[in-house]
N, C-alpha and C positions, 0 to 999 in steps of 0.2 A: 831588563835589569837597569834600575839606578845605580850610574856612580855614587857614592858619598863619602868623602875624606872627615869631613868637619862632622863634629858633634851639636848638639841643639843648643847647646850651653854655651861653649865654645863660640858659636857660631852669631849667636846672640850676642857676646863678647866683642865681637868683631863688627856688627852691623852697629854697635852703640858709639864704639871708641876706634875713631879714625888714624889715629896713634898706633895701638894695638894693631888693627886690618897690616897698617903699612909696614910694619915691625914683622906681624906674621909671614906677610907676602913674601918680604925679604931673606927672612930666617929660613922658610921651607924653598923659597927657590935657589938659595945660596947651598943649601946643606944639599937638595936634592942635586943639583949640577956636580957639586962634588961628588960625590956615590954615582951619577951618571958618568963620569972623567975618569971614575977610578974601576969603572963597568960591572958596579954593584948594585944593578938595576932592580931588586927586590927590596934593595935599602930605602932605595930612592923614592920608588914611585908614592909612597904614603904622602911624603913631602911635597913632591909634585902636586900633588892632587888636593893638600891643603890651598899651598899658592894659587893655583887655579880657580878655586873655591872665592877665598879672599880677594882676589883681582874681580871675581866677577861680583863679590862685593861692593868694590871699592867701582865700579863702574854704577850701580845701582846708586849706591847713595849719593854719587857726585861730590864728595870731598875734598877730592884731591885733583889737580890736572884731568881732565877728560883723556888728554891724547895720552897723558902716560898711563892712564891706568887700562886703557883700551891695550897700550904695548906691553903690559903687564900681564894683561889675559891672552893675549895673542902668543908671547914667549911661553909659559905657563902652559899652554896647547899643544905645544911644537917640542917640548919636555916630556909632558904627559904623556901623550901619544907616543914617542918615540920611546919613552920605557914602556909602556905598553905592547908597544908590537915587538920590539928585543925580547919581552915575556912571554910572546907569543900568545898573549893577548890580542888578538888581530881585530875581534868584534870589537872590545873595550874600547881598543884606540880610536876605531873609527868614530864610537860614538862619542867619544871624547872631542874630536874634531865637528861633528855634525850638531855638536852641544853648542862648539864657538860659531860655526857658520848659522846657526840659526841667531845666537843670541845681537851676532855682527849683523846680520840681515835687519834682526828688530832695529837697533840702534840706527842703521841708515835711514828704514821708513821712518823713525821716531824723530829724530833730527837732523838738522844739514853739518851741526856742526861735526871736523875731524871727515869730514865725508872722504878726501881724497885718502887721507890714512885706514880709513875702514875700507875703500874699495880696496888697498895695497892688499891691507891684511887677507881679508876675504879671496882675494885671488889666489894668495899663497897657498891657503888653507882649502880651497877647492882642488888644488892640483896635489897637493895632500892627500884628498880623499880621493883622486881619481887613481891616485897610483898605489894607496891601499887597499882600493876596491878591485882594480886589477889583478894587483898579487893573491889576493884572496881568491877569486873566482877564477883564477890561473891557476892552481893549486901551489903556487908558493908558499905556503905556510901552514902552518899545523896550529889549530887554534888549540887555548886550553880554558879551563872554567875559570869564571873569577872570582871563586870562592875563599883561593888564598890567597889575594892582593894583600890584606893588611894584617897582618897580626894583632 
């Protein structure tokens, strides 16, 4: 199963106009933290999953800061995932995180630069998946389909 928050339109939106991406980013992860603070995690996770989307935009087209927007998708990760698995979304989340370790991985081989901040992130986000993969195959949690993540 693909995640997918963003629309093709939308999304196009965002890959043109570097203003917009950072506007987005903001708005979905400021709105999603609140709905996440206020433990309205079905509110939230659409938002999440936009921002997440956008930051891995905004790493792609290289517009904006390298390192923040790398800490943009890394936060965005650690959001995502974590309304996800409250959802008891357990697969979603992981893939959610295996989405960032792969996409951090590329960016290492790809360039030197940010390197020490991608290994930070990267490390975070493996011990992430190791203690999701745990709880999972430990029977801690009760998965459920992700058919109704977005309305």
């Amino acid at each position: 199963m693909k995640l997918k928050f963003l629309c093709a339109r939308h999304r196009q939106q965002l890959e043109i106009s570097t203003s917009k991406a950072v506007r987005s980013w903001q708005d979905g992860f400021d709105t999603a933290q609140f709905f996440y603070d206020q433990r309205l995690w079905s509110d939230a996770v659409c938002h999440a999953g936009c921002a997440f989307e956008t930051a891995e935009i905004l790493i792609t087209n290289k517009t904006i800061d390298y390192d923040v927007a790398c800490n943009w998708f890394y936060h965005s990760t650690v959001l995502l995932s974590a309304l996800l698995k409250n959802l008891n979304y357990d697969i979603q989340a992981g893939e959610v995180l295996f989405i960032a370790i792969d996409r951090f991985e590329s960016e290492l081989s790809a360039n030197s630069e940010g390197c020490e901040r991608l290994l930070e992130s990267l490390n975070l986000l493996y011990k992430s998946a190791k203690v999701l993969n745990t709880e999972y195959f430990n029977g801690g949690s009760t998965c459920r389909s992700s058919n109704a993540l977005c309305h």
